[in-house]
PDB file of N, CA, C and O in Angstrom:
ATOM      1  N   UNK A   1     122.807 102.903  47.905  1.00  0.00           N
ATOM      2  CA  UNK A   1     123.678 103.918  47.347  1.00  0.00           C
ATOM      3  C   UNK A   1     123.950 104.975  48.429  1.00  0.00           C
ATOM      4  O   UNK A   1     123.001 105.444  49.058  1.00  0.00           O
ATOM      5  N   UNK A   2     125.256 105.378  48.675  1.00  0.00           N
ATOM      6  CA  UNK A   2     125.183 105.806  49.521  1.00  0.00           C
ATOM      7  C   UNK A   2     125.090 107.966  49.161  1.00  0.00           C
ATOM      8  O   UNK A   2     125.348 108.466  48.066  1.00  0.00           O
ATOM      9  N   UNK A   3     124.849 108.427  49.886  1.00  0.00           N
ATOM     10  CA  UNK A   3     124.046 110.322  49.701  1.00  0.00           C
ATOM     11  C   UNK A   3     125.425 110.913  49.377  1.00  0.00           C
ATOM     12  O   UNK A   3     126.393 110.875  50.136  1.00  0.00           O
ATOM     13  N   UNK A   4     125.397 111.381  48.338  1.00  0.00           N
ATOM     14  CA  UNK A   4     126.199 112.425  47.254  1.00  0.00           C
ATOM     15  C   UNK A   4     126.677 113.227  48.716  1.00  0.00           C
ATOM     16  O   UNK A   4     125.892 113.687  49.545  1.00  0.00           O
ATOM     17  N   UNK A   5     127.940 113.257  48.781  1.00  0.00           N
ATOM     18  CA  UNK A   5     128.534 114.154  49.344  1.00  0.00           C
ATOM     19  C   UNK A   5     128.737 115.819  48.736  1.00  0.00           C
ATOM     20  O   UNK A   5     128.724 116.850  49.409  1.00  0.00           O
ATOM     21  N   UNK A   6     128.889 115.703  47.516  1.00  0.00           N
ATOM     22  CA  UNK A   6     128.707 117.727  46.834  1.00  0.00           C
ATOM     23  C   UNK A   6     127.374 118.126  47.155  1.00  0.00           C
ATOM     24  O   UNK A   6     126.312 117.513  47.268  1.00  0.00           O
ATOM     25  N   UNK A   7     127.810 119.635  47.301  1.00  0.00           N
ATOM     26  CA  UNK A   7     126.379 120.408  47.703  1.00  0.00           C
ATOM     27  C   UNK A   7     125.403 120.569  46.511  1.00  0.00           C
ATOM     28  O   UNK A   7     125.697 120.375  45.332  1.00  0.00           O
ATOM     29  N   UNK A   8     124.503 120.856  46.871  1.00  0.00           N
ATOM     30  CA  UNK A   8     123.047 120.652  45.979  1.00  0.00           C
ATOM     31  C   UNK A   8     122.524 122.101  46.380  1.00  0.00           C
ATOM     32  O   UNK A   8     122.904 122.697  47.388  1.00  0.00           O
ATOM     33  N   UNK A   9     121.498 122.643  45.353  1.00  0.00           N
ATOM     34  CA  UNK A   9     121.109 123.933  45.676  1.00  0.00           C
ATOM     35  C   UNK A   9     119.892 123.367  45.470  1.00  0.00           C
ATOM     36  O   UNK A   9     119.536 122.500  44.672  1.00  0.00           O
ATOM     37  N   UNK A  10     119.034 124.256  46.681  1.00  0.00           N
ATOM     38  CA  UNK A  10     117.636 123.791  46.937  1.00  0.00           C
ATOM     39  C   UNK A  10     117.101 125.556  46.940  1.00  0.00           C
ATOM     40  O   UNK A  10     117.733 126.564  47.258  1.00  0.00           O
ATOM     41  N   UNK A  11     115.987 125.422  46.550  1.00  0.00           N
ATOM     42  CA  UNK A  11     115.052 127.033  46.659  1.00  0.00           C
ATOM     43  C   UNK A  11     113.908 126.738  47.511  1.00  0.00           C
ATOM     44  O   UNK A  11     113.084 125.961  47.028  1.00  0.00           O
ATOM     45  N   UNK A  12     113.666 127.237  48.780  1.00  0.00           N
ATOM     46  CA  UNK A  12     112.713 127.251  49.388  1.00  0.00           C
ATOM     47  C   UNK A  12     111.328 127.196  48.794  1.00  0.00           C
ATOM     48  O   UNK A  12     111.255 127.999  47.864  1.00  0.00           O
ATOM     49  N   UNK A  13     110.328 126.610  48.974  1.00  0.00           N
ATOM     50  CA  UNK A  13     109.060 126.130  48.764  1.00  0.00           C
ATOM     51  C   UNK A  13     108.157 127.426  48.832  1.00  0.00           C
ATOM     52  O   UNK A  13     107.976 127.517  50.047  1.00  0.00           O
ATOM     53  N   UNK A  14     107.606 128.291  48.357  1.00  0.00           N
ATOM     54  CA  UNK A  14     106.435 129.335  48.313  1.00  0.00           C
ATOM     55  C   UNK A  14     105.318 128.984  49.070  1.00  0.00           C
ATOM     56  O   UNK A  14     104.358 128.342  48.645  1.00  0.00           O
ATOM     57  N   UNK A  15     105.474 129.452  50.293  1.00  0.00           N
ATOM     58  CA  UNK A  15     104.461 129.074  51.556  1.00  0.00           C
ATOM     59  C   UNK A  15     103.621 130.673  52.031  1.00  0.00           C
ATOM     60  O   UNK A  15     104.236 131.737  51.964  1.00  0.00           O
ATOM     61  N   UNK A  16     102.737 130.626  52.312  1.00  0.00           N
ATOM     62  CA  UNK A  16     101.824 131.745  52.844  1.00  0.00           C
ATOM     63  C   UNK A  16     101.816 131.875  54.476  1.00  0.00           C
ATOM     64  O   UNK A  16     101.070 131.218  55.203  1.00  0.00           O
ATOM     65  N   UNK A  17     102.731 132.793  54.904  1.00  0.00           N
ATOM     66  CA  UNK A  17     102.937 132.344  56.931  1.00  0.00           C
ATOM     67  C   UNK A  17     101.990 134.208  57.061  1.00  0.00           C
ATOM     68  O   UNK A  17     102.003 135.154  56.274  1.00  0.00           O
ATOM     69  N   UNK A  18     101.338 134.033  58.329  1.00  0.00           N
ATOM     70  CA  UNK A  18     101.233 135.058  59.299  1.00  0.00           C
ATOM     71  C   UNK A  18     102.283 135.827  59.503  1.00  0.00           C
ATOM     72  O   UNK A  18     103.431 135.397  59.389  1.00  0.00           O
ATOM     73  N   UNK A  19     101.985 137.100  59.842  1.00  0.00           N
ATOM     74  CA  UNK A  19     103.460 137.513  60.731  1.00  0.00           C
ATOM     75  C   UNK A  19     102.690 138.955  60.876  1.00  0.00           C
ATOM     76  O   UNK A  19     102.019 139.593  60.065  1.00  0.00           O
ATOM     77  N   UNK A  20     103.138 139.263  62.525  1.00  0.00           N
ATOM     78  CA  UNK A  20     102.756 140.892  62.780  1.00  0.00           C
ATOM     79  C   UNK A  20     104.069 141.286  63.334  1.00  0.00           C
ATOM     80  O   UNK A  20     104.868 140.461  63.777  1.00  0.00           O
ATOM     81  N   UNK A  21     104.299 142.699  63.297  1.00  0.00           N
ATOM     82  CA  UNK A  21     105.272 143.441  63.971  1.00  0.00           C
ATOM     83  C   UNK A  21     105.409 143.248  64.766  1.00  0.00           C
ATOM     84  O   UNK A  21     104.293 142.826  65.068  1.00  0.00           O
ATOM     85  N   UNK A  22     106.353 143.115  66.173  1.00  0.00           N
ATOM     86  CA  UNK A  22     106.224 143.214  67.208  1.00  0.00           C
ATOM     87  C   UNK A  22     106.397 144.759  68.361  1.00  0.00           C
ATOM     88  O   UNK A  22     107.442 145.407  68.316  1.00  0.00           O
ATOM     89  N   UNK A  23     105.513 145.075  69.098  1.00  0.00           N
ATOM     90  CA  UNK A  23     105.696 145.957  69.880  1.00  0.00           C
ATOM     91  C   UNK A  23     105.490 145.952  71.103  1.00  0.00           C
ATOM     92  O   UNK A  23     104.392 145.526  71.460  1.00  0.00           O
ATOM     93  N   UNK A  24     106.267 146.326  71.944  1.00  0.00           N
ATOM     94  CA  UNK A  24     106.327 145.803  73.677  1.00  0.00           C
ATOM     95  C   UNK A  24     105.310 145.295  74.119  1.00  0.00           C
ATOM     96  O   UNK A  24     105.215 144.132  74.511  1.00  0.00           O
ATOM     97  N   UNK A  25     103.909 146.634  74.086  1.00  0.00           N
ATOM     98  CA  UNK A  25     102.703 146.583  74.799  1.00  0.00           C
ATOM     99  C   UNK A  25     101.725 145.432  74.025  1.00  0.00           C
ATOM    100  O   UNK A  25     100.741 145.087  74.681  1.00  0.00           O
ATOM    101  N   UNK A  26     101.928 144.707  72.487  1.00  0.00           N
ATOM    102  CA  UNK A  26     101.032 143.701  72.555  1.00  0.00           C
ATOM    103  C   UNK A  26     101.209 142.181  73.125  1.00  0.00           C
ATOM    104  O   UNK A  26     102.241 141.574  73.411  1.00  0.00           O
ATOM    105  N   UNK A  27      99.915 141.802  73.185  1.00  0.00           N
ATOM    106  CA  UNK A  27      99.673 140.230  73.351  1.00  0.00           C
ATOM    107  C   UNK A  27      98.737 139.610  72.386  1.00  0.00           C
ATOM    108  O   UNK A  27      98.113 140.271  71.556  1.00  0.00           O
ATOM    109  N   UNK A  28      98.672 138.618  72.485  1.00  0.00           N
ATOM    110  CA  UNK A  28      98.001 137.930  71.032  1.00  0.00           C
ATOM    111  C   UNK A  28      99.377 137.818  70.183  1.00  0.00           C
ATOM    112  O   UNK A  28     100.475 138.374  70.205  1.00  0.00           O
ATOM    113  N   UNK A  29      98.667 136.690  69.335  1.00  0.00           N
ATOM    114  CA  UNK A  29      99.561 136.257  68.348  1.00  0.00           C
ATOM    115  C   UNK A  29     100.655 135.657  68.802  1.00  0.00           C
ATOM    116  O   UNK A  29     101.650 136.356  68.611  1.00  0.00           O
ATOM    117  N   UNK A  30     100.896 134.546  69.376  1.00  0.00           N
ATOM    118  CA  UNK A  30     101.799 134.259  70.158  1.00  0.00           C
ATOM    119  C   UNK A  30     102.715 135.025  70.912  1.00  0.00           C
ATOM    120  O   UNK A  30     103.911 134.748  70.816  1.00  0.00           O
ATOM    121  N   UNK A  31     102.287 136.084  71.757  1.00  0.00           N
ATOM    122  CA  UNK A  31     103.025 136.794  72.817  1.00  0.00           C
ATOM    123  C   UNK A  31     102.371 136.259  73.938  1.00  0.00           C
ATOM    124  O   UNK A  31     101.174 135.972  73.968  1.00  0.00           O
ATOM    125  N   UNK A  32     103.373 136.096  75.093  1.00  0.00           N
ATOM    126  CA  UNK A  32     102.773 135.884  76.138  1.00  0.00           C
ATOM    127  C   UNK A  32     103.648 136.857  77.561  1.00  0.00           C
ATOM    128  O   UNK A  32     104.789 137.312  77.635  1.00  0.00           O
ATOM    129  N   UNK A  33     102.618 136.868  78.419  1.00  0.00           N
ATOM    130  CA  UNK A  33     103.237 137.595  79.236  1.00  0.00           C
ATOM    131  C   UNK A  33     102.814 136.536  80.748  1.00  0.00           C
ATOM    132  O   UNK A  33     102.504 137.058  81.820  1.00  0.00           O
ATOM    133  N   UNK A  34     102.864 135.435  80.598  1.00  0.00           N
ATOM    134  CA  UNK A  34     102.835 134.994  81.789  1.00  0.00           C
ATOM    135  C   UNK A  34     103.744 134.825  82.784  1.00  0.00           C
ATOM    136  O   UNK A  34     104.798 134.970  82.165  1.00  0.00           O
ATOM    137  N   UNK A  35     104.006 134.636  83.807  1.00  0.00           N
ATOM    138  CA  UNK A  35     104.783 134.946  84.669  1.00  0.00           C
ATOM    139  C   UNK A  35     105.526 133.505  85.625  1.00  0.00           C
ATOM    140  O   UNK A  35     106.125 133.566  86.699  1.00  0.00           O
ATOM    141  N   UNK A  36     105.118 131.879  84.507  1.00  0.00           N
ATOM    142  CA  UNK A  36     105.275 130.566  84.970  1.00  0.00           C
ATOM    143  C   UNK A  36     107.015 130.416  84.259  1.00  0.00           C
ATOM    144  O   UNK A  36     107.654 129.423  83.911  1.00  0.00           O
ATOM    145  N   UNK A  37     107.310 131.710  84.262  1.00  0.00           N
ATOM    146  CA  UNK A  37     108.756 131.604  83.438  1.00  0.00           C
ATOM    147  C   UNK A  37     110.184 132.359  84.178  1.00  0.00           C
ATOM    148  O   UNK A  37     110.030 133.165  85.097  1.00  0.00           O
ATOM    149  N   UNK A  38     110.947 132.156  83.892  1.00  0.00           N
ATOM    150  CA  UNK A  38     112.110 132.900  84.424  1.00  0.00           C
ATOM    151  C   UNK A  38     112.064 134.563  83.533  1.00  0.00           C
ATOM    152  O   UNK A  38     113.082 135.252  83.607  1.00  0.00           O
ATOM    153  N   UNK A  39     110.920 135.064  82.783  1.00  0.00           N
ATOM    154  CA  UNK A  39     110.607 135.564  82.198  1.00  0.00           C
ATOM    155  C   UNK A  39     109.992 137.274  83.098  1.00  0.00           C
ATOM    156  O   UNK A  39     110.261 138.446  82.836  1.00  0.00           O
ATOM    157  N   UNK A  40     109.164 136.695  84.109  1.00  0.00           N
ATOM    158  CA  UNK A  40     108.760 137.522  84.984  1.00  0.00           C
ATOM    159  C   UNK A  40     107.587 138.085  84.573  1.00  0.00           C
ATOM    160  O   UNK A  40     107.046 138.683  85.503  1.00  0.00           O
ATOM    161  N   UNK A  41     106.738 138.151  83.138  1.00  0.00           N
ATOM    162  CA  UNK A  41     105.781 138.889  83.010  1.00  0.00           C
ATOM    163  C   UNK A  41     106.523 139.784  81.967  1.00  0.00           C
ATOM    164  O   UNK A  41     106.193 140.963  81.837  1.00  0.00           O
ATOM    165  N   UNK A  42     107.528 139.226  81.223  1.00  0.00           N
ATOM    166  CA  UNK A  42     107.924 140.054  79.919  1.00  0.00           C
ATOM    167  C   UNK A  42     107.329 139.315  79.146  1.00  0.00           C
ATOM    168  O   UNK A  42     106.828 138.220  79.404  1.00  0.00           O
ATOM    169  N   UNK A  43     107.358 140.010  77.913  1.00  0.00           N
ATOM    170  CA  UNK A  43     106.521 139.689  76.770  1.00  0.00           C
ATOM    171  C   UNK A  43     107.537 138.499  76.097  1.00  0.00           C
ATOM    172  O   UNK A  43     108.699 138.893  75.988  1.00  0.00           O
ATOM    173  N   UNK A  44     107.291 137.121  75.633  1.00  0.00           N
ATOM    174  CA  UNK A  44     107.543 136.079  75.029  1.00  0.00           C
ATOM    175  C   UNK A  44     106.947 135.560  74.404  1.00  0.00           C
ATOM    176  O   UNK A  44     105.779 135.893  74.201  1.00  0.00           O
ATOM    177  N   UNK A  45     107.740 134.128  73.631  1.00  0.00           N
ATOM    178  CA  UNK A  45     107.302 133.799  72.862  1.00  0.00           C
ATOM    179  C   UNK A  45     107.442 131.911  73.518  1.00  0.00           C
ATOM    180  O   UNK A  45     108.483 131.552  74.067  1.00  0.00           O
ATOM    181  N   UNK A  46     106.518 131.153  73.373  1.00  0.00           N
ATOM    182  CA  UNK A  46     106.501 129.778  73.293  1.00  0.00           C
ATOM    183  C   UNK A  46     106.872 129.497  72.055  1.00  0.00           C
ATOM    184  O   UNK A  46     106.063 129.441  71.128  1.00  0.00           O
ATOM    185  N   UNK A  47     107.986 129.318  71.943  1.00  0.00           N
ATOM    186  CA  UNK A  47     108.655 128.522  70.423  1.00  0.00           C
ATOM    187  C   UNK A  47     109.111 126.885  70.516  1.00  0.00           C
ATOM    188  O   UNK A  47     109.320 126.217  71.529  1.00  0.00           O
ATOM    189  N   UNK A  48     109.193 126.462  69.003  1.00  0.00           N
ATOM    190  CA  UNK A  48     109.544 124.464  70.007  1.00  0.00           C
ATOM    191  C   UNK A  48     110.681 124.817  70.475  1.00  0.00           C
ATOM    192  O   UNK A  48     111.314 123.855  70.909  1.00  0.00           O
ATOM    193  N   UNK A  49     111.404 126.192  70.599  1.00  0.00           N
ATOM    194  CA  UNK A  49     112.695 125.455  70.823  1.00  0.00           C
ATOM    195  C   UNK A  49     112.969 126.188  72.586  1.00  0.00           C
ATOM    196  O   UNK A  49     113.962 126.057  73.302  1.00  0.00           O
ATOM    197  N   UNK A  50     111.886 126.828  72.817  1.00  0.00           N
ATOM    198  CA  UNK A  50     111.428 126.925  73.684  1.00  0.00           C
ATOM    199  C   UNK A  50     111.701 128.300  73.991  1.00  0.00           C
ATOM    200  O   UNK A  50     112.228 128.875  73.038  1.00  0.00           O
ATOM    201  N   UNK A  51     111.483 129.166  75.206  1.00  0.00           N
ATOM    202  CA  UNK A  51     110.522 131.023  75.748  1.00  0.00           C
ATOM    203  C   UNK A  51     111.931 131.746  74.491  1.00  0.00           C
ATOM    204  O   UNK A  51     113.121 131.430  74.457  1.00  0.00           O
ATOM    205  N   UNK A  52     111.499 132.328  73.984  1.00  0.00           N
ATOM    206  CA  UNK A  52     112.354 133.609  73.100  1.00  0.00           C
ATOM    207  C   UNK A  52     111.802 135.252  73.616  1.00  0.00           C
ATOM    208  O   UNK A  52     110.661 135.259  74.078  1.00  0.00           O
ATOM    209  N   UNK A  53     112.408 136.383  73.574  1.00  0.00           N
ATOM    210  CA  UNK A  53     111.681 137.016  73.386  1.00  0.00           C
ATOM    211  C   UNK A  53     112.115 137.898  72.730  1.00  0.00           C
ATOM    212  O   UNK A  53     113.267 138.316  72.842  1.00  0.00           O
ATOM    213  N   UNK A  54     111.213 138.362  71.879  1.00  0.00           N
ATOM    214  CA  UNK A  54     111.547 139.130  70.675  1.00  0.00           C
ATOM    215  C   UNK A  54     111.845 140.606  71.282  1.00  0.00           C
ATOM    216  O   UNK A  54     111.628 140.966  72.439  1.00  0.00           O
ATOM    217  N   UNK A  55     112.359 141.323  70.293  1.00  0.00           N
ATOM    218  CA  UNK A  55     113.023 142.827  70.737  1.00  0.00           C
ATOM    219  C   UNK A  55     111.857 143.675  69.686  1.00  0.00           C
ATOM    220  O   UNK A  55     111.363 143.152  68.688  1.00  0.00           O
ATOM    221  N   UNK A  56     111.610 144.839  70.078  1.00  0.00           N
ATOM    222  CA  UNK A  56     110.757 145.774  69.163  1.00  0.00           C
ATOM    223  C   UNK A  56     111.176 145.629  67.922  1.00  0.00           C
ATOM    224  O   UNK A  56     112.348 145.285  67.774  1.00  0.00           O
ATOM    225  N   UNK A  57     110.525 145.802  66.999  1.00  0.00           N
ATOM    226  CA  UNK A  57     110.916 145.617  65.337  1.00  0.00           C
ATOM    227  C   UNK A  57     110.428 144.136  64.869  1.00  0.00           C
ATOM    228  O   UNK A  57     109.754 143.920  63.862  1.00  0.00           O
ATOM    229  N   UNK A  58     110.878 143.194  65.756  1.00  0.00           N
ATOM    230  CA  UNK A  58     111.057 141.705  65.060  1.00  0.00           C
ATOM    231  C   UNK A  58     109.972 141.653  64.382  1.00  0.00           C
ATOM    232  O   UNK A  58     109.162 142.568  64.530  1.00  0.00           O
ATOM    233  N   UNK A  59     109.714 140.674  63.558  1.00  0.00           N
ATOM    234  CA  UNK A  59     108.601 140.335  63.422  1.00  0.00           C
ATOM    235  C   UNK A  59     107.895 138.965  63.876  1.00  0.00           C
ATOM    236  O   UNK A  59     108.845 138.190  63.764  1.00  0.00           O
ATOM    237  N   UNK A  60     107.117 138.411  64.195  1.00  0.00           N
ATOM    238  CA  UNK A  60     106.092 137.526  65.219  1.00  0.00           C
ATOM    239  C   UNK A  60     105.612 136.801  64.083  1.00  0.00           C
ATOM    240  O   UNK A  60     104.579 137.293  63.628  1.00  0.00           O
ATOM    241  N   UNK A  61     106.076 135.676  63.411  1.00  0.00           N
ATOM    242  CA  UNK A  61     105.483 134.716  62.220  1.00  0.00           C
ATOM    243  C   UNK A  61     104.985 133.603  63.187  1.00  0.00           C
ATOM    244  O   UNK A  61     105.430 133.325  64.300  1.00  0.00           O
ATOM    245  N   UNK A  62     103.597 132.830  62.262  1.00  0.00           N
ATOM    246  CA  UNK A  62     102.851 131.511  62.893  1.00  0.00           C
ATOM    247  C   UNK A  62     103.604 131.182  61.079  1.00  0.00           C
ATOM    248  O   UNK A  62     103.494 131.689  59.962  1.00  0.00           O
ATOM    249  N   UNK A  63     104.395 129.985  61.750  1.00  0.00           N
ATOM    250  CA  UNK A  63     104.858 128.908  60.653  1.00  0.00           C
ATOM    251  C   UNK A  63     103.657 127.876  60.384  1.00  0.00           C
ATOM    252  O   UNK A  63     102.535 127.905  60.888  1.00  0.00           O
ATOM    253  N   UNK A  64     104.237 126.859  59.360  1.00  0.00           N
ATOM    254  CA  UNK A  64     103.010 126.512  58.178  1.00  0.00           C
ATOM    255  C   UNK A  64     102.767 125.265  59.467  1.00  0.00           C
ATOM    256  O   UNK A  64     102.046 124.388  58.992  1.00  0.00           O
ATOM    257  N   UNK A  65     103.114 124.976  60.779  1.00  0.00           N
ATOM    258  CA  UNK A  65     102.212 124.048  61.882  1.00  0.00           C
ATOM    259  C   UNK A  65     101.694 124.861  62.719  1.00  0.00           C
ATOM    260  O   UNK A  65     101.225 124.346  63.734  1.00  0.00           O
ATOM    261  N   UNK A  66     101.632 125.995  62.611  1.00  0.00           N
ATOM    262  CA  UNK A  66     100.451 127.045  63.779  1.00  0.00           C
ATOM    263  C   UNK A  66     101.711 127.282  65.162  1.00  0.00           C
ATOM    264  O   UNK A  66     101.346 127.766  66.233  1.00  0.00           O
ATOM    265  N   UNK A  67     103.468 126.778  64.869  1.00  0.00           N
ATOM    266  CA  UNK A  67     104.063 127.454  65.908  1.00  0.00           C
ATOM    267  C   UNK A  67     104.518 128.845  65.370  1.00  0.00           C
ATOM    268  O   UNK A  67     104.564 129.175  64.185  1.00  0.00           O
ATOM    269  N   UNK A  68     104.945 129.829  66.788  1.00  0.00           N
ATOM    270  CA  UNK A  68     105.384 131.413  66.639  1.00  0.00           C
ATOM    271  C   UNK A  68     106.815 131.236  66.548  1.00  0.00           C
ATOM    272  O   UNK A  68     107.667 130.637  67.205  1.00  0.00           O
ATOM    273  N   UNK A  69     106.802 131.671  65.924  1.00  0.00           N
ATOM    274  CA  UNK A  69     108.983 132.280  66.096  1.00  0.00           C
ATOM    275  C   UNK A  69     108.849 134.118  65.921  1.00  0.00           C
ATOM    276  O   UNK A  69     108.035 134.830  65.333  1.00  0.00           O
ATOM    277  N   UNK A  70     109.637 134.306  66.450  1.00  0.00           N
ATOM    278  CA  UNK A  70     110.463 135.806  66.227  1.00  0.00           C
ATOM    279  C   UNK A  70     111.659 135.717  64.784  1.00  0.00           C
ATOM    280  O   UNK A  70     112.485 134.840  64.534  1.00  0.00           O
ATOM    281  N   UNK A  71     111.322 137.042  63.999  1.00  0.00           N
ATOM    282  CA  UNK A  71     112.171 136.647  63.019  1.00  0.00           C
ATOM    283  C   UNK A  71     112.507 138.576  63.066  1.00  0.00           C
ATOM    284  O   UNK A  71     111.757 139.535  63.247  1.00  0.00           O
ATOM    285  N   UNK A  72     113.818 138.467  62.835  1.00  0.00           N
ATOM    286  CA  UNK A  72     114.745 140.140  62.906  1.00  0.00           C
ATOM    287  C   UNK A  72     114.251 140.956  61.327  1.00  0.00           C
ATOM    288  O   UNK A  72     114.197 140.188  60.366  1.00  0.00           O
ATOM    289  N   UNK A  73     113.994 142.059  61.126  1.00  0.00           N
ATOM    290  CA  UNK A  73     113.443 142.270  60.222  1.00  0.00           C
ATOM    291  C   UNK A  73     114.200 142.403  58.845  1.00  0.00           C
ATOM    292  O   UNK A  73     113.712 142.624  57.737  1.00  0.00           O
ATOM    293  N   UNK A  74     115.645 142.193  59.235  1.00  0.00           N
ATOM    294  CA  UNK A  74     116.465 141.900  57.748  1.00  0.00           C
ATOM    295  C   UNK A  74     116.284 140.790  57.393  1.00  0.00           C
ATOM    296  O   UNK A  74     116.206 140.734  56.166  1.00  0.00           O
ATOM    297  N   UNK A  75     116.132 139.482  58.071  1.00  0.00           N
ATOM    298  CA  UNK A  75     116.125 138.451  57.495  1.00  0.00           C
ATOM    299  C   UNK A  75     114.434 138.348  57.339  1.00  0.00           C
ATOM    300  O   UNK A  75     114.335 137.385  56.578  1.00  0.00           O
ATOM    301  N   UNK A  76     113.468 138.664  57.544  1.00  0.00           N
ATOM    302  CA  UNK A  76     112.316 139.368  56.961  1.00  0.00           C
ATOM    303  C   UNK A  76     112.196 139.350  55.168  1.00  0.00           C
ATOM    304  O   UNK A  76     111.832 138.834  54.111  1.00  0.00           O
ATOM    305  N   UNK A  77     112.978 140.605  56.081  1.00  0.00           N
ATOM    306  CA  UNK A  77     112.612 141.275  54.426  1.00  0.00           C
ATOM    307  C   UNK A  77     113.278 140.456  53.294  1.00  0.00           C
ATOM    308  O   UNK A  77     112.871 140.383  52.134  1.00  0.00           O
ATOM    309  N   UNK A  78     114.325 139.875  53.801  1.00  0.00           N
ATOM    310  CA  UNK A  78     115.005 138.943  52.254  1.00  0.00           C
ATOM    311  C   UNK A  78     114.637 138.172  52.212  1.00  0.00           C
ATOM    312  O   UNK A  78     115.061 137.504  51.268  1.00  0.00           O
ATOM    313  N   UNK A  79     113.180 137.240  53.398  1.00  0.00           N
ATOM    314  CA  UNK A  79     112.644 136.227  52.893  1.00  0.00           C
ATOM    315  C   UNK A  79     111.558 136.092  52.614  1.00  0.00           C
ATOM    316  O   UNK A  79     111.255 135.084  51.975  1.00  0.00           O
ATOM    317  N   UNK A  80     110.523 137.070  52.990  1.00  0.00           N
ATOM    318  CA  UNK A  80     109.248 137.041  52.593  1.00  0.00           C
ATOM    319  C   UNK A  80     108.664 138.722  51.568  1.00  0.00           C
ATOM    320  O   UNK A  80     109.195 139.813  51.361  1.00  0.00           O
ATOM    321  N   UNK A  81     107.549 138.181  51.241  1.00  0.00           N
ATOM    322  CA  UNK A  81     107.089 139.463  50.418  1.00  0.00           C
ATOM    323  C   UNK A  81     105.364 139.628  50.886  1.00  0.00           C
ATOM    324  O   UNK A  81     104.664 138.688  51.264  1.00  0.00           O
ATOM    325  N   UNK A  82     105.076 140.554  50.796  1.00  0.00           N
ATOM    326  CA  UNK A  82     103.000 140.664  51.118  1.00  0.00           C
ATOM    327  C   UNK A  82     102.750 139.422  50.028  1.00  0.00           C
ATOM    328  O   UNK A  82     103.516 139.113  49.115  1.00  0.00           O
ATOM    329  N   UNK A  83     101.317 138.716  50.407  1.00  0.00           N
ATOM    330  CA  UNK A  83     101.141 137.777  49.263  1.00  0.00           C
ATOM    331  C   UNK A  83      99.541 138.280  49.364  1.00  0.00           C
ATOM    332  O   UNK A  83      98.613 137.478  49.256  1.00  0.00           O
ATOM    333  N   UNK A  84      99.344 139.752  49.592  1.00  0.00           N
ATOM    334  CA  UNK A  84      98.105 140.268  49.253  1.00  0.00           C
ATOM    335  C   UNK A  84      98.185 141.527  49.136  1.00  0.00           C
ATOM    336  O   UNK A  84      97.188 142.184  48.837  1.00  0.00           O
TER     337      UNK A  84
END
């Protein structure tokens, strides 16, 4: 049979992720400041999709396989809530 061409509405799955603020001066939590990058010793991120680096504000999430992404804090806030 071949896949329904009309759109389908799907609701994201209720998952529990990490996430800290980001601010220039930290490391940890997937920041890195190594210098094996065209990066120079700025603060980044190893993402799969490979070096990002987040701007002050973002926020720094470990997704539900233990990788980091940078996420902007509007799309934040309309997608997650404290789950404590």
């Amino acid at each position: 049979m071949p896949p329904d061409p009309k759109p389908r509405r799907f609701r994201k799955k209720p998952v529990v992720v990490e996430a800290v603020r980001f601010d220039y001066n930290m490391t940890g939590f997937g920041i890195c400041r190594c210098n094996d990058v065209p990066r120079g010793g700025q603060p980044h991120i190893h993402t799969l999709e490979g070096y990002l680096s987040p701007t002050i504000g973002d926020w720094i999430i470990r997704g539900v396989k233990g990788e980091f992404y940078p996420c902007k804090p509007d799309t934040f806030e309309a997608t997650y809530e404290p789950a404590d």
